[in-house]
C-alpha positions as CSV (number, residue, x, y, z in Angstrom):
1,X,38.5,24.5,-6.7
2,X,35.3,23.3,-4.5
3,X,34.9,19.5,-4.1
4,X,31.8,18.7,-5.6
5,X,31.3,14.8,-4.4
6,X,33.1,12.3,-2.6
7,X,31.8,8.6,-2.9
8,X,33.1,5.5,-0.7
9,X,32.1,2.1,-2.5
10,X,32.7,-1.2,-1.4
11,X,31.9,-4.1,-3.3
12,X,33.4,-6.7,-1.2
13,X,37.0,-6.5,-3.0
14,X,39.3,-3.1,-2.0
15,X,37.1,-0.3,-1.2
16,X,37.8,2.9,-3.5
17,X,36.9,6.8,-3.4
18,X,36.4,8.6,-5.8
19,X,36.5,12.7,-5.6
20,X,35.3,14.9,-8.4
21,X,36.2,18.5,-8.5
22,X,34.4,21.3,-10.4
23,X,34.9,24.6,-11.4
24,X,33.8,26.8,-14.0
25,X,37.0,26.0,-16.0
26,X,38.5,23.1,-14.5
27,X,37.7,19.2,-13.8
28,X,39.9,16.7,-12.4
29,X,39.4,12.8,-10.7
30,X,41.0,11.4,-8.2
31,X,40.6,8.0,-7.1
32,X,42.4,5.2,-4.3
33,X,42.2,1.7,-3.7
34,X,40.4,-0.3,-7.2
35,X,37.7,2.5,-8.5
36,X,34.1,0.8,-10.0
37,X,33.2,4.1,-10.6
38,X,32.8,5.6,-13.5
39,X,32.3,9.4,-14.3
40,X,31.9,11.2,-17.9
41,X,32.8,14.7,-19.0
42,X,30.3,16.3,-21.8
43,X,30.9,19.4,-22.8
44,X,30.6,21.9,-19.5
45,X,28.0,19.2,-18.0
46,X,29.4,16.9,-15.5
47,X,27.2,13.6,-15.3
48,X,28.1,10.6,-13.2
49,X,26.7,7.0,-12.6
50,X,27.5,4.1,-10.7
51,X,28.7,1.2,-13.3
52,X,26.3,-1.9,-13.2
53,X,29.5,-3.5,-12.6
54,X,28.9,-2.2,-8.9
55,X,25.4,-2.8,-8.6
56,X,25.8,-6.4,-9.7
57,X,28.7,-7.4,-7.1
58,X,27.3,-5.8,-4.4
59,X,25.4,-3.2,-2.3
60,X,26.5,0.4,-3.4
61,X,27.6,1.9,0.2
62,X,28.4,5.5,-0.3
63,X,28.4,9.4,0.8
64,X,28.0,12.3,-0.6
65,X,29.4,15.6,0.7
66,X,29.5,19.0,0.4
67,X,29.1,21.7,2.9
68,X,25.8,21.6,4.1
69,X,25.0,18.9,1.8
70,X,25.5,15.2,3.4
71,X,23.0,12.2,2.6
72,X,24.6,8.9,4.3
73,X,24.6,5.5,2.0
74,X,23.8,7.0,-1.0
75,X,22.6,4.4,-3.6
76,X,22.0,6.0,-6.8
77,X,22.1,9.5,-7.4
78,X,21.0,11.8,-10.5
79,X,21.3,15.4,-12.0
80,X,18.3,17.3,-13.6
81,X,19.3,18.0,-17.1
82,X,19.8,21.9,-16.5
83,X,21.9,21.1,-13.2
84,X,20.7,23.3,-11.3
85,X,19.3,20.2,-9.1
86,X,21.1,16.8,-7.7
87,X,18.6,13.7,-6.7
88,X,20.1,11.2,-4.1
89,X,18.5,8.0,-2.7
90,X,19.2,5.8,0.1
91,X,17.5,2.5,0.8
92,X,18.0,3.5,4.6
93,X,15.7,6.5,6.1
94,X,18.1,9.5,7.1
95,X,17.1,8.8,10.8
96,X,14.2,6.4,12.9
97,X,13.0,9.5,13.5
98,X,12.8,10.8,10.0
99,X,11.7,8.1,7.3
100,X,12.4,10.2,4.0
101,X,15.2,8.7,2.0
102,X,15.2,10.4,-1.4
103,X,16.2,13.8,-1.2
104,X,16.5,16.8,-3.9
105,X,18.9,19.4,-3.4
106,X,19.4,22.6,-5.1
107,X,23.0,22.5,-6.6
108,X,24.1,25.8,-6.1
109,X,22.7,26.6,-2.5
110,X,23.2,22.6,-1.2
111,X,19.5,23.0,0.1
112,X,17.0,20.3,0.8
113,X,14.2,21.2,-1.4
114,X,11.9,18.6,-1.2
115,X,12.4,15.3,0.8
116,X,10.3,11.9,-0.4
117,X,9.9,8.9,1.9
118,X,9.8,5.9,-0.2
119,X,10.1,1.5,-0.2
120,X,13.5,0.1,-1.6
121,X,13.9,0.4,-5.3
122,X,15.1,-1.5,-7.2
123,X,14.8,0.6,-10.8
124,X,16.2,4.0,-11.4
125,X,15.7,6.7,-12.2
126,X,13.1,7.3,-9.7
127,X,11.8,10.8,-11.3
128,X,12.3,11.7,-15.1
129,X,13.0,15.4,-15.8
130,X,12.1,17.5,-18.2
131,X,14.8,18.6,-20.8
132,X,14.4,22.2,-19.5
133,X,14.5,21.1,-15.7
134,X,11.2,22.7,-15.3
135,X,8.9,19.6,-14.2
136,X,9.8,15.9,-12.9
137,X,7.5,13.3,-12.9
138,X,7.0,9.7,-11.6
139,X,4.3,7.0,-11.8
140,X,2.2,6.5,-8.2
141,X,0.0,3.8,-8.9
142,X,-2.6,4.7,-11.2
143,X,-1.8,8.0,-11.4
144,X,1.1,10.4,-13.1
145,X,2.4,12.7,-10.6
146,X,4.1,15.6,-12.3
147,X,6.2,18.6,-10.5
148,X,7.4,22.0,-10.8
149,X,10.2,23.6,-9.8
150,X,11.2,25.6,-8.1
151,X,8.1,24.9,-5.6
152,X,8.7,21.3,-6.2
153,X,5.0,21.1,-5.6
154,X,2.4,18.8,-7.3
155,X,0.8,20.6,-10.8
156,X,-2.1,22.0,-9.6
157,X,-1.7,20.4,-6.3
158,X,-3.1,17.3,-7.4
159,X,-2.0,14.1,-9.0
160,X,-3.9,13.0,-12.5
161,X,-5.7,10.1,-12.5
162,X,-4.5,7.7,-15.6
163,X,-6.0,4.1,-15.4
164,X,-3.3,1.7,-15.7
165,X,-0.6,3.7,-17.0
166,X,2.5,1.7,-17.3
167,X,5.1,4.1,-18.5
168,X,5.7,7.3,-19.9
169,X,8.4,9.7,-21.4
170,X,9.4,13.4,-21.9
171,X,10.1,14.9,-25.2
172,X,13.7,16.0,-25.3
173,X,13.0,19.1,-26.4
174,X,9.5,20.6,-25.6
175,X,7.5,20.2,-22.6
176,X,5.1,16.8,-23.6
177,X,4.8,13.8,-22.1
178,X,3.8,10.7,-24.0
179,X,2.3,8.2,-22.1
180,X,1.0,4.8,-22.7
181,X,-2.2,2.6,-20.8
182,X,-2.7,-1.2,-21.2
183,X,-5.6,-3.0,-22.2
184,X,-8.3,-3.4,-19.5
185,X,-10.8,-6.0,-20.0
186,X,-13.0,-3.8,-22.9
187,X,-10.9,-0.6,-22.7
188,X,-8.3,-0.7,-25.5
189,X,-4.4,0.0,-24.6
190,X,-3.9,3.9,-25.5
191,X,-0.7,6.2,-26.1
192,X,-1.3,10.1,-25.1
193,X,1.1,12.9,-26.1
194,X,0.1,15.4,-23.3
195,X,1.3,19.4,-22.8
196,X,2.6,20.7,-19.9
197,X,1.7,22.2,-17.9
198,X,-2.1,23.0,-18.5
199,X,-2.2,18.6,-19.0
200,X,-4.3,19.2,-22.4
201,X,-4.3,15.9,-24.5
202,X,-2.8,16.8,-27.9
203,X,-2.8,13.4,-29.5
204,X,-3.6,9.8,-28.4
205,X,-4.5,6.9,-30.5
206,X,-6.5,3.5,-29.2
207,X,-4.0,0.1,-29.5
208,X,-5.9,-3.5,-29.6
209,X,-4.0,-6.8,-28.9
210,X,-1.1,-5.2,-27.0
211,X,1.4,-7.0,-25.1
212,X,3.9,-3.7,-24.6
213,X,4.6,-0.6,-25.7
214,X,7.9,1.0,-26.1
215,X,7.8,4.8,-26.7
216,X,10.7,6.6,-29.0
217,X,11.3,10.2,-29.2
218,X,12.7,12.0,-32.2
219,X,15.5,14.4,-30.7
220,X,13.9,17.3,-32.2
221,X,10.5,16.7,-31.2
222,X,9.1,16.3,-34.8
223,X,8.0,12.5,-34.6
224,X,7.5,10.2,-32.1
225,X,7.6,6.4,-32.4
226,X,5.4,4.0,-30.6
227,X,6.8,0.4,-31.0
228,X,3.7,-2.0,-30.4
229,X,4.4,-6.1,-29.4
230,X,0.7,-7.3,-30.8
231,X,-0.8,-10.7,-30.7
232,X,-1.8,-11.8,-33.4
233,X,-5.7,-13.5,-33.0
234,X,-6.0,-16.5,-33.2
235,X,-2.1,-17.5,-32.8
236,X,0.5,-17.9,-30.7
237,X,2.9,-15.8,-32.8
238,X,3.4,-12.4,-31.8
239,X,4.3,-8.8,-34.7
240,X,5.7,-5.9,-34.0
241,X,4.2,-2.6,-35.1
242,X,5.7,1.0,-34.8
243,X,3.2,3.9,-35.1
244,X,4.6,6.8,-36.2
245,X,3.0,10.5,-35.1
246,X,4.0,13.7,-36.8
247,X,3.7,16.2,-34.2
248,X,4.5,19.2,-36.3
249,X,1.8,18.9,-38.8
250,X,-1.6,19.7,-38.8
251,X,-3.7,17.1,-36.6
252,X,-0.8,15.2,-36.1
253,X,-1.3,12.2,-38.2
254,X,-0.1,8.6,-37.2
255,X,1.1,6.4,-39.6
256,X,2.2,2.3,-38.9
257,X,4.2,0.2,-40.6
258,X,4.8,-3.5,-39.8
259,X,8.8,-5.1,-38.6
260,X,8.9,-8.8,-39.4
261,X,12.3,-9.3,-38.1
262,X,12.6,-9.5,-34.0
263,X,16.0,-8.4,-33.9
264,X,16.2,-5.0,-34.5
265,X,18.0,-1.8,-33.4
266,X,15.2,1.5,-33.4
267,X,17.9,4.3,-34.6
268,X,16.2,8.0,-33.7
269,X,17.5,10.8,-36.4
270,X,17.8,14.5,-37.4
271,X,15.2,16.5,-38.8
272,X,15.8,15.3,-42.2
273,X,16.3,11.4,-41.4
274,X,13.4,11.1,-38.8
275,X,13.3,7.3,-37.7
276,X,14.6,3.8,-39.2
277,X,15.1,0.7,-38.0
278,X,18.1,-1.5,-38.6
279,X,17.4,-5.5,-39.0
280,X,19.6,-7.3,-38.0
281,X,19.7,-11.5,-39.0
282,X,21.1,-14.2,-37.7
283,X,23.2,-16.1,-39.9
């Protein structure tokens, strides 16, 4: 059985490790002192996360190990969904020497495949990964930075220019990204379902009035829904709008429809039950 991870957290109370252990058949915990860790088993994927418990009480003060692989004071940590790499992040560079402090390894090998210096986050996921672990991708200013593995190089050795793009998200089942830009003085907000990786445009619609955006994929990549907080002109209320594109059929159309309520939970189907919404009221 090969030890996979051994984390040391101390939140101020009793300091607790916890060691996971993986195999191709096997999985076990073992924790001492009071664990704040929390680790889930789904199906032969192992993911883990530190509970917001933790990151609430106190600085997250942690190692991971295992044979060539060590990254002191590890913060927060992630898996690409195929597994075959592990993100870690430290809000302390690896040396004075050396400033980097968010490293990704290859799984398997425990190899340093690319090495990012960056400021103290706050927010993570730093990268979002495609569902096939093919490309990451993170927001640098105005631009989308998107990568491939296994070079782990920028897409055409260049980052793409998108004016005031505020967030962005991968379909869970092909390789598109849909992205969304606010309003800039005359320039309209705009959503943009890109492909990767020639970065063609293959739908994008033009949003007026828009506070935020909220983007919703459809698990089989047939629809995707845009949740839109508008002002209304001329008043100090506020609607929400969801805009609906059909990505399978021809021209992708985009259809809206209006949520009076403001409290409501968006509920993302199967093929045959695409998207509802549930209202729910206070009494």
């Amino acid at each position: 059985m090969i030890t996979l991870l051994s984390f040391t957290v101390k939140t101020g109370l009793l300091p607790s490790t916890v060691v996971v252990h993986i195999s191709p058949f096997k999985y076990s915990r073992e924790s001492t002192g009071r664990s704040h860790m929390s680790s889930f088993l789904r199906k032969d994927r192992i993911l883990q996360r530190v509970t917001s418990k933790v990151l609430r009480s106190g600085e997250v003060r942690s190692s991971a190990r295992w044979g060539g692989f060590n990254h002191p004071s590890v913060t927060y940590f992630q898996f690409s969904p195929c597994e075959r790499y592990f993100v870690t992040y430290s809000k302390t560079p690896l040396s004075p020497e050396d400033p980097q402090n968010l490293i990704i390894w290859e799984t398997r090998s425990c190899l340093n495949k690319r090495a990012f210096s960056l400021p103290v986050l706050n927010y993570w996921p730093y990268f979002k990964w495609s569902s096939d672990g093919r490309y990451f991708a993170t927001i640098t200013g105005d631009n989308l930075s998107i990568y491939s593995t296994p070079s782990m190089k920028l897409l055409d050795n260049k980052k793409i220019s998108v004016q005031n793009i505020r967030d962005f998200s991968w379909c869970p089942c092909e390789n598109w990204i849909a992205y969304w830009q606010s309003e800039n003085k005359n320039i309209p907000a705009r959503v943009t379902i890109m492909s990767v990786p020639n970065c063609e445009p293959i739908s994008a619609k033009n949003l007026f009035n828009v506070n935020n955006i909220e983007i919703f994929w459809q698990n089989a990549g047939n629809y995707l829904a845009v949740k839109v907080d508008r002002t209304i002109k001329n008043k100090k209320e506020s609607e929400n709008v969801f805009e609906i594109f059909r990505l399978r059929e021809k021209d992708i159309p985009v259809e809206n429809f209006e949520i009076k309520s403001k409290s409501y939970v968006p509920i993302l189907g199967s093929p045959r039950t695409p998207f509802c919404c549930y209202s729910r009221r206070a009494r």
